[in-house]
C-alpha positions in Angstrom: -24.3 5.7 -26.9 -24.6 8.3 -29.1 -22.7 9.0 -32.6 -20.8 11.9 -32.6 -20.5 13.5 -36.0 -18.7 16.5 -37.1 -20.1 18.3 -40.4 -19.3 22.0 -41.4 -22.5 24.0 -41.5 -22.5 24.9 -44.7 -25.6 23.6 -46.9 -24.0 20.6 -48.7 -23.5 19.1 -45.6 -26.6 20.0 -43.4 -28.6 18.6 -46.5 -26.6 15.3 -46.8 -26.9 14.4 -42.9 -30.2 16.0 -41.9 -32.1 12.7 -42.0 -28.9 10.9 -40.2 -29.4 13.9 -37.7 -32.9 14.2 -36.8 -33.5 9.6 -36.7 -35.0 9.4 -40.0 -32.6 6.6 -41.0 -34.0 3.0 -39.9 -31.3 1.1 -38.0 -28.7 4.6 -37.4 -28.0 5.0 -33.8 -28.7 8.4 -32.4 -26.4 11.4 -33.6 -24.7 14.2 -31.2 -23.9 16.8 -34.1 -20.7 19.4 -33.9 -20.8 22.5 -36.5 -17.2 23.5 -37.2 -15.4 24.9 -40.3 -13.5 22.0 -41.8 -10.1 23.1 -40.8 -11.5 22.6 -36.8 -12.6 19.3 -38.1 -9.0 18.1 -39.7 -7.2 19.4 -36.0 -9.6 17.7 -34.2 -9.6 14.4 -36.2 -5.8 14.2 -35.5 -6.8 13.9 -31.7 -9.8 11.1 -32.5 -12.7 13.2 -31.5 -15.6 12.4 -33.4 -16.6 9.0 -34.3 -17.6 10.6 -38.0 -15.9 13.5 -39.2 -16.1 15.6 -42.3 -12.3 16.2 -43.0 -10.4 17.8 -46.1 -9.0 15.6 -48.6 -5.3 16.9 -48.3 -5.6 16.1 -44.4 -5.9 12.3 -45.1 -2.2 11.8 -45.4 -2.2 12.5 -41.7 -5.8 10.3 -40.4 -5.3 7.5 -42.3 -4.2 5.1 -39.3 -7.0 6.2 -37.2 -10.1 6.6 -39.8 -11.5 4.8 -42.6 -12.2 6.8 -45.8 -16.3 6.5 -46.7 -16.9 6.2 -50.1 -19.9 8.6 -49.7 -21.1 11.7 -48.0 -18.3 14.1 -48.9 -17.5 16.9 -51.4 -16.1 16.2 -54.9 -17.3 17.3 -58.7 -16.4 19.3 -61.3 -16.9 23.0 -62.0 -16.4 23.6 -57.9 -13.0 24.2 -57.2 -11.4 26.7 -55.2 -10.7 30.1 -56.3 -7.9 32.5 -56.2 -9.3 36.1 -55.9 -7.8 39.3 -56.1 -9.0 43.0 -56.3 -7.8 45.0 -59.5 -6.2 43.5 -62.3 -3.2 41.5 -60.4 -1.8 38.9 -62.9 0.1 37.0 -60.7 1.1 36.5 -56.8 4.4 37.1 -56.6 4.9 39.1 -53.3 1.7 38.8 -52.3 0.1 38.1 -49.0 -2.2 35.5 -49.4 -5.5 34.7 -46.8 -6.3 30.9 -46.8 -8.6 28.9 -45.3 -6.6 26.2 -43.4 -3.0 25.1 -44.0 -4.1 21.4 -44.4 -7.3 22.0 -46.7 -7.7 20.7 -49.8 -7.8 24.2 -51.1 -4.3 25.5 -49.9 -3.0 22.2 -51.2 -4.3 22.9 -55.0 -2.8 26.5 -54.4 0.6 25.6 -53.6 0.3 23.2 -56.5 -0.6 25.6 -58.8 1.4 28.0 -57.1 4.8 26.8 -57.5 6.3 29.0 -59.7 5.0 32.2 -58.1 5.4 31.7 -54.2 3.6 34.5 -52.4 5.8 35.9 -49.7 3.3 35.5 -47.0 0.3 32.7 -45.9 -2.2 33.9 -43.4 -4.7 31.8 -42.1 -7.9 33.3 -41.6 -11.7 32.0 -40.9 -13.0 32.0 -43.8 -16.0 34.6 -43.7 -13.6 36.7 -43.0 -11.3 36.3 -46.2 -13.4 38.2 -49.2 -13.8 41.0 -47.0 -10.3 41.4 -45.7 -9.3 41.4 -49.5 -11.7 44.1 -50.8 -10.6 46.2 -48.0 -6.6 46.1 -48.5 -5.3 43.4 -46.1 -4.3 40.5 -48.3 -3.4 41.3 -52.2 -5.1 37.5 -52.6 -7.7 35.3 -51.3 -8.1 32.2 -51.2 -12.1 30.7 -51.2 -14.5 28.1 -51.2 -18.1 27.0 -50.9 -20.6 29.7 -51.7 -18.2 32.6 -52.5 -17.9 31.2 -56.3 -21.4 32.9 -56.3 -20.9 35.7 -54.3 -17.5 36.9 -54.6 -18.5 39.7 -57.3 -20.3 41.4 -54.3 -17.0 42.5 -53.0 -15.9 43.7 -55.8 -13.2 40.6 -56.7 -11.7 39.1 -59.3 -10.6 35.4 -60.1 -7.2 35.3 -60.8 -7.9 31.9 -61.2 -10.3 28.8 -60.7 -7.7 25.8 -59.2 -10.9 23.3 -60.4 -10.6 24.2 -63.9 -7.0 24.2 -63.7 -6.9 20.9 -62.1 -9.3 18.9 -64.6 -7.7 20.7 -67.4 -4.4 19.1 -66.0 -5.8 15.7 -64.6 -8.8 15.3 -65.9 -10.4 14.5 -62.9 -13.0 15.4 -60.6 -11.7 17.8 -57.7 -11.6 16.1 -53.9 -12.9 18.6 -51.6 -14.1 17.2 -48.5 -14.3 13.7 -47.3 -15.9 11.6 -44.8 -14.3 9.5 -42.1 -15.3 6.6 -40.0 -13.2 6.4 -36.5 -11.5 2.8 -36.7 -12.6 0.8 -33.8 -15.8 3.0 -33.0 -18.1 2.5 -35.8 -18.3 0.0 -38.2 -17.6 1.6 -41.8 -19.5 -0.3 -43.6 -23.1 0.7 -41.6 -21.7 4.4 -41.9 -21.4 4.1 -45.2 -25.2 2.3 -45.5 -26.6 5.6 -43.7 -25.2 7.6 -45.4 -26.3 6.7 -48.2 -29.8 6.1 -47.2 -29.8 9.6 -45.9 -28.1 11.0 -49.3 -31.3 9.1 -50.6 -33.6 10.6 -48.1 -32.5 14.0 -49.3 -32.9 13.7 -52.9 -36.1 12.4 -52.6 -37.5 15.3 -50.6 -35.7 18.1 -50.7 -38.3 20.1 -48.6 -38.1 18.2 -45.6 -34.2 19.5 -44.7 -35.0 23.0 -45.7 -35.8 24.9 -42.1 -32.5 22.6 -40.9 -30.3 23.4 -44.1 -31.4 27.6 -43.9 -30.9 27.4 -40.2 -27.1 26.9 -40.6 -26.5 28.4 -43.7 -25.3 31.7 -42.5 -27.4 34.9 -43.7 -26.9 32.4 -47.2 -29.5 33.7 -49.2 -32.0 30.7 -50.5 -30.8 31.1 -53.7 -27.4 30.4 -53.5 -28.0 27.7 -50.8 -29.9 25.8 -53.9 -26.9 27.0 -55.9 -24.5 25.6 -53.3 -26.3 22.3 -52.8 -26.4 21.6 -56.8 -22.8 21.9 -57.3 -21.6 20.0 -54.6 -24.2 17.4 -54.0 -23.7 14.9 -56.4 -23.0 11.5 -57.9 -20.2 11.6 -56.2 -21.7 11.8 -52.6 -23.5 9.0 -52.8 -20.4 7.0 -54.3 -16.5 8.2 -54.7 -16.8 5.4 -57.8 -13.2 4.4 -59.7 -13.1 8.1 -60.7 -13.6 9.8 -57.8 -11.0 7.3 -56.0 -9.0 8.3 -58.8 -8.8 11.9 -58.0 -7.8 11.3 -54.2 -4.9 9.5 -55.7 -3.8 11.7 -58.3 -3.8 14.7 -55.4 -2.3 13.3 -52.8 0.6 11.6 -55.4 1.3 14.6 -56.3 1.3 16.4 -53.0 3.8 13.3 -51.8 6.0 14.1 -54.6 6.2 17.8 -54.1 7.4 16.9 -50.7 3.7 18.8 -49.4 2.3 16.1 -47.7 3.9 12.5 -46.0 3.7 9.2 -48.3 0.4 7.4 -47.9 -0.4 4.3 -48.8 -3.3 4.1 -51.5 -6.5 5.7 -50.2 -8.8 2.9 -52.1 -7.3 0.4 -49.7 -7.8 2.2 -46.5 -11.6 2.9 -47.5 -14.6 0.8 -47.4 -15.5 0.4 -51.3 -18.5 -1.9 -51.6 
């Protein structure tokens, strides 16, 4: 039987599981890939319908019975937060509409963190290609963004009203958890996820060329530029292992989000997660 994996198609991702993909990973059972934008991924996870899944971070308060948390393959660093853009010289978002990518990513969680104090009157939810756009011409005052649009969002003319990363290590300390891996419990052992993962992670490091035609062929019009860009900042030490500061982080966000009443009491993500 095939593994069924779920990655968003953006570059970080195809580059960390091309060689988990495409049988380059000795011992890895075969892989039957979905492409979906990470807030698919979270709804679907709730159901159980992939056996890995990459997931937001602020979604794990609600998967944590059904998955185990990888301590490899996902999204978190410094310097690659989320950011807040507006057009014009808006100071704050009082009375503003608002475009977000996903009410349970970790991105809307940071903004209504950060956002506390200054409650826009209105959320919408809208895919993200279509959020920079929809801000430059009039429809949200605010957008809310991800991913490759801290390098392209001056295109549109936009401004960042602010970077929730920096906010958040200036306030923690700590890395910012984007995007995590899960392992379906009862489907596939966590610890051999976790092992090729890792060897892929390896695999891609070591030669970058060989996921290039599969990386560009997902990345969207991306220019190859700012898919090297994109893979720099969000492939890291951390992918190949959360380590006690990157556990730290999940922690610290989802404590936080529990006591701000934005997200159900979990029980420590560090013991729900395969660690070795």
């Amino acid at each position: 039987m095939a593994l069924s994996l779920a990655i968003s198609p953006c570059p970080n991702d195809t580059f960390v599981f091309d060689a988990l993909v495409h049988g380059r990973v000795p011992g890895a059972p075969a892989v039957e890939v979905t492409y979906a934008d990470v807030d698919v991924t979270n709804t679907a996870a709730e159901r159980g319908a992939f056996d890995l899944v990459k997931v937001s971070y602020a979604a794990l308060p609600w998967l944590l019975d059904d998955y185990h948390l990888l301590p490899c393959g996902g999204a978190l660093g410094r310097g690659c937060g989320p950011l807040v853009l507006t057009r014009g010289d808006r100071t704050d978002l009082s009375g503003a509409t608002v475009a977000v990518p996903g009410e349970r990513t970790t991105a809307y969680l940071l903004f209504r963190l950060w956002a506390a104090d200054q409650a826009p009157a209105r959320i919408e939810v809208v895919p993200f290609h279509e959020i920079m756009p929809g801000v430059a011409a009039g429809r949200y005052d605010a957008g809310l963004v991800i991913h490759e649009a801290r390098f392209t969002y001056p295109r549109h003319g936009l401004t960042a009203l602010v970077d929730l990363g920096e906010w958040w290590e200036g306030d923690t300390g700590l890395p910012i958890p984007l995007g995590a891996i899960l392992a379906r419990r009862g489907a596939v052992d966590p610890v051999d996820a976790a092992a090729w993962i890792r060897e892929s992670v390896r695999q891609a490091w070591a030669d970058p060329e060989a996921s290039r035609e599969y990386v560009l062929a997902h990345a969207q019009e991306m220019e190859p530029d700012v898919v090297d860009r994109h893979i720099g900042l969000y492939v890291n030490e951390f992918t190949a292992d959360l380590g006690e500061a990157g556990f730290a982080a999940v922690e610290a966000l989802l404590g936080r989000a529990a006591d701000a009443g934005l997200v159900p009491q979990t029980s420590s993500s560090r013991a729900t997660a395969w660690t070795s």
